[in-house]
C-alpha positions as CSV (number, residue, x, y, z in Angstrom):
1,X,-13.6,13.3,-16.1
2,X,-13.9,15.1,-19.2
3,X,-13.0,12.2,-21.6
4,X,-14.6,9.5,-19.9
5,X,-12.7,7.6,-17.9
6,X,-12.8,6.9,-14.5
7,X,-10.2,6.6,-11.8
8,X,-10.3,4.8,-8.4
9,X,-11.1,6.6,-5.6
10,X,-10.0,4.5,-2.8
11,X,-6.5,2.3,-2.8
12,X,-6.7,-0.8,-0.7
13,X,-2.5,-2.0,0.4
14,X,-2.5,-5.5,1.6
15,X,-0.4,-7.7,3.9
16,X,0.3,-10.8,3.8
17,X,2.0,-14.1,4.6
18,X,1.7,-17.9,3.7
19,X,-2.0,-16.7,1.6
20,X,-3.5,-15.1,4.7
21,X,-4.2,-11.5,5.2
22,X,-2.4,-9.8,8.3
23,X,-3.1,-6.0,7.6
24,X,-4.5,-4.0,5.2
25,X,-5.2,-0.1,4.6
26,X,-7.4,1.6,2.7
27,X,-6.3,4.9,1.4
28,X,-8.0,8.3,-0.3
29,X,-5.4,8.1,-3.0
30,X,-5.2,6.5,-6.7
31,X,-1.9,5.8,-6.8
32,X,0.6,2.7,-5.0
33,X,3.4,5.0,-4.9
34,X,1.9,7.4,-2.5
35,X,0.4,5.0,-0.3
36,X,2.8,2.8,0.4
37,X,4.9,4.4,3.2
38,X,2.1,5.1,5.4
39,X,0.9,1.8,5.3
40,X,4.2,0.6,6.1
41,X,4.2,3.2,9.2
42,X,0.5,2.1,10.3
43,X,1.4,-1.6,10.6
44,X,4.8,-0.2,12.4
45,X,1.7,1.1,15.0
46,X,0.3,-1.5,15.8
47,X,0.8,-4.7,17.6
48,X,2.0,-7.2,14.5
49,X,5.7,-8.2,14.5
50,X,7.4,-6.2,11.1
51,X,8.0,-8.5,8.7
52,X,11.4,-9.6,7.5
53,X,10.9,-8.7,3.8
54,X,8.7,-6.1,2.0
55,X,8.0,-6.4,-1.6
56,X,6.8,-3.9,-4.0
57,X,6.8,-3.1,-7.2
58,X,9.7,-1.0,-8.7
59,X,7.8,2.6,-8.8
60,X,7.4,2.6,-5.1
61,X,11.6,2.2,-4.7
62,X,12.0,4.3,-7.9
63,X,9.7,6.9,-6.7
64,X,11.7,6.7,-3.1
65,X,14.9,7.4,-4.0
């Protein structure tokens, strides 16, 4: 980057329930918003029950619409 900063390279979603982690993903993209669906769709893959309730911040559902 030209003016110094530096900016993740790897996003890292987590599941979880009661403290524990069920399910994560790790993702070549810097941003929640664009990493969120698929993460969703991966755990929809797999053998884990879907959870009830997902929570996420409001960009994700702003960014969705």
């Amino acid at each position: 980057m030209k003016n110094g900063q530096l900016k993740a390279g790897y996003n890292i979603q987590v599941g979880t329930e009661n403290q524990f982690i069920l399910f994560y993903t790790i993702h070549q993209r810097p941003t929640d918003t664009r990493c969120f669906i698929p993460h969703v769709e991966k755990l929809s893959s797999i053998s884990l029950p879907m959870p009830k309730t997902i929570i996420a911040d409001a960009l994700i559902w702003k960014r969705r619409k």
